[in-house]
KOLSE-733182 format. One record per atom (N, C-alpha, C, CB): residue in one letter; x, y, z. Coordinates in steps of 0.2 Angstrom, whole numbers, padded with zeros to 4 digits, always signed. Glycine has a CB too. Layout:
! KOLSE-733182
AXYZ
...
! end
This chain:
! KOLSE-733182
X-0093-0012+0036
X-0090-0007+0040
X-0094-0005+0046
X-0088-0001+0036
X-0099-0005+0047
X-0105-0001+0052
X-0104-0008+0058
X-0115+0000+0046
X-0104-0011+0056
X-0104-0021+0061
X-0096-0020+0065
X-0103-0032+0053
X-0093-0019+0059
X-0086-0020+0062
X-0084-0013+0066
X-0080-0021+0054
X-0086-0008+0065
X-0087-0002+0069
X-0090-0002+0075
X-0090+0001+0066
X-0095-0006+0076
X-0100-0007+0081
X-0096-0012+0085
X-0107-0010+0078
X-0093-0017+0082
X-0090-0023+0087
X-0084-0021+0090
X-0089-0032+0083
X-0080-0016+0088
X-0073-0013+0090
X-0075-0010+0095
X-0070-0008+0085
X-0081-0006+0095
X-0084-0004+0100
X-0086-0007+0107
X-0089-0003+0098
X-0089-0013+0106
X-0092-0017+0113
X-0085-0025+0113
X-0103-0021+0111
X-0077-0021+0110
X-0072-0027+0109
X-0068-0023+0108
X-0072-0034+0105
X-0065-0017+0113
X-0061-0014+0109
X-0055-0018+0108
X-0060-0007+0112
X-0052-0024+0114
X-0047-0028+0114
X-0045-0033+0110
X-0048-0031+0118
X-0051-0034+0108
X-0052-0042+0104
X-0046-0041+0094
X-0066-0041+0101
X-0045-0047+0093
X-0042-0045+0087
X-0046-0049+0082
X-0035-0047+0086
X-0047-0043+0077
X-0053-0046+0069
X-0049-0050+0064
X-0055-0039+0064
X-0052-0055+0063
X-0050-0059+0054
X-0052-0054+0050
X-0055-0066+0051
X-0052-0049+0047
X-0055-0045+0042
X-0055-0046+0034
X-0053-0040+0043
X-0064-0049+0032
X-0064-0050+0026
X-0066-0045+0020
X-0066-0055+0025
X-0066-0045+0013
X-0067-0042+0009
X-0064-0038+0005
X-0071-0041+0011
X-0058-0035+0009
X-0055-0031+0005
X-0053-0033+0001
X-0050-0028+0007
X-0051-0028-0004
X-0049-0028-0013
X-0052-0032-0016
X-0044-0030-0015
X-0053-0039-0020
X-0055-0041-0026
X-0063-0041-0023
X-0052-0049-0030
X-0066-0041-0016
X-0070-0042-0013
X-0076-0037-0014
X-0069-0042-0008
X-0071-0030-0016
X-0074-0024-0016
X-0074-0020-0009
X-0081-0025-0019
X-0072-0023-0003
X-0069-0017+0000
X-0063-0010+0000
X-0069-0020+0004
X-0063-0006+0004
X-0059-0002+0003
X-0055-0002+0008
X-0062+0004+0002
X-0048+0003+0009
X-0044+0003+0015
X-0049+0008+0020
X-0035+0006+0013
X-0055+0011+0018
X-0059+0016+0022
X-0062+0010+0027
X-0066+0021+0018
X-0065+0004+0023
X-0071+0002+0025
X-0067-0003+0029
X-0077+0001+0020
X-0058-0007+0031
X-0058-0012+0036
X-0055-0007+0040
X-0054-0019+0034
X-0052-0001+0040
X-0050+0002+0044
X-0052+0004+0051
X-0048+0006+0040
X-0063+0003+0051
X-0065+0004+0057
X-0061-0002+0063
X-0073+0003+0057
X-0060-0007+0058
X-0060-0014+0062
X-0054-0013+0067
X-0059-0020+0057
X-0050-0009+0065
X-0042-0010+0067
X-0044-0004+0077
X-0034-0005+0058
X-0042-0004+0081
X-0043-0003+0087
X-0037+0006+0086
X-0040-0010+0093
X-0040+0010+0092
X-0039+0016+0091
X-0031+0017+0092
X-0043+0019+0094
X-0025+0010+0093
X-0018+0012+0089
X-0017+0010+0082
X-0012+0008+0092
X-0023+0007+0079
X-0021+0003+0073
X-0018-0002+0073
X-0017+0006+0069
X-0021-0005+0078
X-0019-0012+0078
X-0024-0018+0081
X-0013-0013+0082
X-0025-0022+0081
X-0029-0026+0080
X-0037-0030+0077
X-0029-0026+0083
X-0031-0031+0069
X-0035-0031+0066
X-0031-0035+0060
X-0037-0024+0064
X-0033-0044+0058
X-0028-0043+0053
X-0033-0045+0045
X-0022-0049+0054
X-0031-0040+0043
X-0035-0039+0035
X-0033-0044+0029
X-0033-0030+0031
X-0038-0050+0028
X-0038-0056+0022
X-0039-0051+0015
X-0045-0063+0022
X-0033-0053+0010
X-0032-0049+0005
X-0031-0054+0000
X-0028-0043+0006
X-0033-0061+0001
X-0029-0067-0003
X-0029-0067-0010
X-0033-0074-0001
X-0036-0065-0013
X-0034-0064-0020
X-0031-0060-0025
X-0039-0063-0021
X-0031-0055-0021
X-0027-0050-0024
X-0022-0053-0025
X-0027-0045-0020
X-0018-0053-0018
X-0013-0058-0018
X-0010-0062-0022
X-0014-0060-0015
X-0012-0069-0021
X-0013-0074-0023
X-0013-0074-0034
X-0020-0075-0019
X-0017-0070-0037
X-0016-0066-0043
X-0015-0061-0045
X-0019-0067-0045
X-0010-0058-0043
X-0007-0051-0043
X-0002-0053-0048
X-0005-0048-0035
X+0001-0058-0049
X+0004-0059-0056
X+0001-0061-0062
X+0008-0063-0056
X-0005-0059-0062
X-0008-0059-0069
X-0006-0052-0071
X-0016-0061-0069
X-0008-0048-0068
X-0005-0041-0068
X+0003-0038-0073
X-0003-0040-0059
X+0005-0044-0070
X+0013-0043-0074
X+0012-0047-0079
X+0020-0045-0071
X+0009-0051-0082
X+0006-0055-0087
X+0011-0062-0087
X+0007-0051-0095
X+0016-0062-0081
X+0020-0067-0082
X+0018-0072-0075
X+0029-0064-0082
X+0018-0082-0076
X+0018-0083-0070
X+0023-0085-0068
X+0014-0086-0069
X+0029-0085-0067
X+0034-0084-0065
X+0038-0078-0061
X+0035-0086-0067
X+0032-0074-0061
X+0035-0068-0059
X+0031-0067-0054
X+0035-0063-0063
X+0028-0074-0051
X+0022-0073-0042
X+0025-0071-0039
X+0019-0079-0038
X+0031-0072-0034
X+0033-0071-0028
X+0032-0061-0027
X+0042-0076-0028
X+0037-0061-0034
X+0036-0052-0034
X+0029-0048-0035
X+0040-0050-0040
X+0025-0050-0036
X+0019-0048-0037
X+0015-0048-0033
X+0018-0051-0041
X+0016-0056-0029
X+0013-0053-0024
X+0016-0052-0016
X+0009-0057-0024
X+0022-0051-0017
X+0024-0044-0011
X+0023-0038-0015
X+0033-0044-0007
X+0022-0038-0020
X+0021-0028-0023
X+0012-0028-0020
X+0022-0026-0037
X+0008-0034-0021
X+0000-0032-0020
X+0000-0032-0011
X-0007-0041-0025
X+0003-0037-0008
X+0003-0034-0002
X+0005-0029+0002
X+0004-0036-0001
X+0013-0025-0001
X+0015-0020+0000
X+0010-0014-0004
X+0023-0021-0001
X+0006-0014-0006
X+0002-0009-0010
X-0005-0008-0007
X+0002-0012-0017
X-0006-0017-0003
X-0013-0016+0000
X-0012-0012+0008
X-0016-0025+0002
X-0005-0017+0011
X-0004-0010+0017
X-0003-0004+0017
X+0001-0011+0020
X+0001-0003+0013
X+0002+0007+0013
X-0007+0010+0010
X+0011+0010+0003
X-0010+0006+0009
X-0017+0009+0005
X-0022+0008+0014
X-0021+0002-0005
X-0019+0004+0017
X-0024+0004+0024
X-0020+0007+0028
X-0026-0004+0028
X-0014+0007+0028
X-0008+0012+0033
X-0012+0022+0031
X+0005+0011+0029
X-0013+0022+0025
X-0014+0029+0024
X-0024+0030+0026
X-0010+0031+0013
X-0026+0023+0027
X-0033+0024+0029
X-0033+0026+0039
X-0039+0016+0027
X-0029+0022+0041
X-0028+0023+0047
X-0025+0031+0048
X-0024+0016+0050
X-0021+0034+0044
X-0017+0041+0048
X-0011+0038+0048
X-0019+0046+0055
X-0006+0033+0046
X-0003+0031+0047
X+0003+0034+0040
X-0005+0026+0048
! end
Protein backbone atom coordinates (compact mmCIF):
# COMPACT_ATOMS: atom_id res chain seq x y z
CA UNK A 1 0.00 0.00 0.00
CA UNK A 2 2.83 2.60 0.94
CA UNK A 3 4.39 2.10 -3.20
CA UNK A 4 1.10 2.25 -4.46
CA UNK A 5 0.38 5.32 -2.39
CA UNK A 6 3.65 6.86 -3.36
CA UNK A 7 3.20 6.12 -7.21
CA UNK A 8 -0.52 7.66 -7.26
CA UNK A 9 1.35 10.48 -6.06
CA UNK A 10 4.13 11.15 -8.71
CA UNK A 11 1.06 9.43 -11.48
CA UNK A 12 -1.84 10.82 -10.30
CA UNK A 13 -3.26 10.03 -14.20
CA UNK A 14 -1.72 6.87 -14.77
CA UNK A 15 -4.08 3.59 -14.44
CA UNK A 16 -2.93 0.64 -11.87
CA UNK A 17 -3.11 -3.38 -12.50
CA UNK A 18 -3.67 -3.93 -8.83
CA UNK A 19 -2.49 -7.10 -7.25
CA UNK A 20 -3.04 -9.06 -4.16
CA UNK A 21 -6.26 -8.43 -2.98
CA UNK A 22 -8.23 -11.23 -1.22
CA UNK A 23 -6.84 -14.87 -1.44
CA UNK A 24 -3.46 -12.67 -1.54
CA UNK A 25 -4.17 -11.29 1.69
CA UNK A 26 -4.79 -7.80 0.75
CA UNK A 27 -7.52 -5.66 2.04
CA UNK A 28 -10.15 -3.20 0.27
CA UNK A 29 -7.90 -0.49 2.78
CA UNK A 30 -4.75 -1.49 1.39
CA UNK A 31 -5.69 -1.28 -2.91
CA UNK A 32 -7.80 1.52 -2.25
CA UNK A 33 -4.53 4.05 -2.13
CA UNK A 34 -4.13 2.89 -5.63
CA UNK A 35 -7.30 4.19 -7.00
CA UNK A 36 -6.88 8.30 -7.86
CA UNK A 37 -8.70 10.92 -5.78
CA UNK A 38 -12.38 10.15 -7.95
CA UNK A 39 -11.90 6.54 -7.37
CA UNK A 40 -10.91 5.71 -10.39
CA UNK A 41 -8.01 4.56 -11.90
CA UNK A 42 -7.30 1.65 -10.61
CA UNK A 43 -8.20 -1.90 -11.82
CA UNK A 44 -8.03 -4.44 -8.81
CA UNK A 45 -6.97 -8.49 -9.85
CA UNK A 46 -9.13 -10.57 -7.58
CA UNK A 47 -8.82 -13.82 -9.83
CA UNK A 48 -8.79 -16.31 -7.22
CA UNK A 49 -11.23 -15.42 -5.26
CA UNK A 50 -13.04 -15.39 -8.17
CA UNK A 51 -12.14 -17.99 -10.01
CA UNK A 52 -12.99 -20.45 -6.78
CA UNK A 53 -15.65 -18.80 -5.16
CA UNK A 54 -17.76 -21.91 -5.95
CA UNK A 55 -16.05 -24.05 -3.67
CA UNK A 56 -17.80 -21.84 -1.21
CA UNK A 57 -21.23 -23.28 -2.38
CA UNK A 58 -19.74 -26.72 -2.37
CA UNK A 59 -21.23 -27.16 -5.94
CA UNK A 60 -19.26 -26.95 -9.32
CA UNK A 61 -21.78 -26.11 -11.32
CA UNK A 62 -22.81 -23.39 -9.52
CA UNK A 63 -19.42 -21.18 -10.89
CA UNK A 64 -20.99 -18.56 -12.95
CA UNK A 65 -23.11 -17.58 -9.71
CA UNK A 66 -20.47 -17.59 -7.45
CA UNK A 67 -18.40 -15.85 -9.06
CA UNK A 68 -20.39 -12.75 -9.80
CA UNK A 69 -21.52 -12.99 -5.82
CA UNK A 70 -17.26 -13.00 -5.09
CA UNK A 71 -16.99 -10.13 -7.40
CA UNK A 72 -20.02 -8.28 -6.58
CA UNK A 73 -18.80 -8.73 -2.85
CA UNK A 74 -15.19 -7.73 -3.71
CA UNK A 75 -16.53 -4.33 -5.16
CA UNK A 76 -18.91 -3.20 -2.59
CA UNK A 77 -15.98 -4.24 0.06
CA UNK A 78 -13.45 -1.54 -2.17
CA UNK A 79 -16.56 0.89 -3.01
CA UNK A 80 -17.14 1.07 0.98
CA UNK A 81 -12.95 1.56 1.28
CA UNK A 82 -13.00 4.43 -1.16
CA UNK A 83 -16.38 6.44 0.69
CA UNK A 84 -18.28 5.15 -1.89
Amino acid sequence: PSAAKTLRKVMPHAVFLVPGFGAQGGSAADVAVAFDKDGLGAIVNSSRDILFAYRTFGDEHAFAAAARQAAQEANARINAALGK
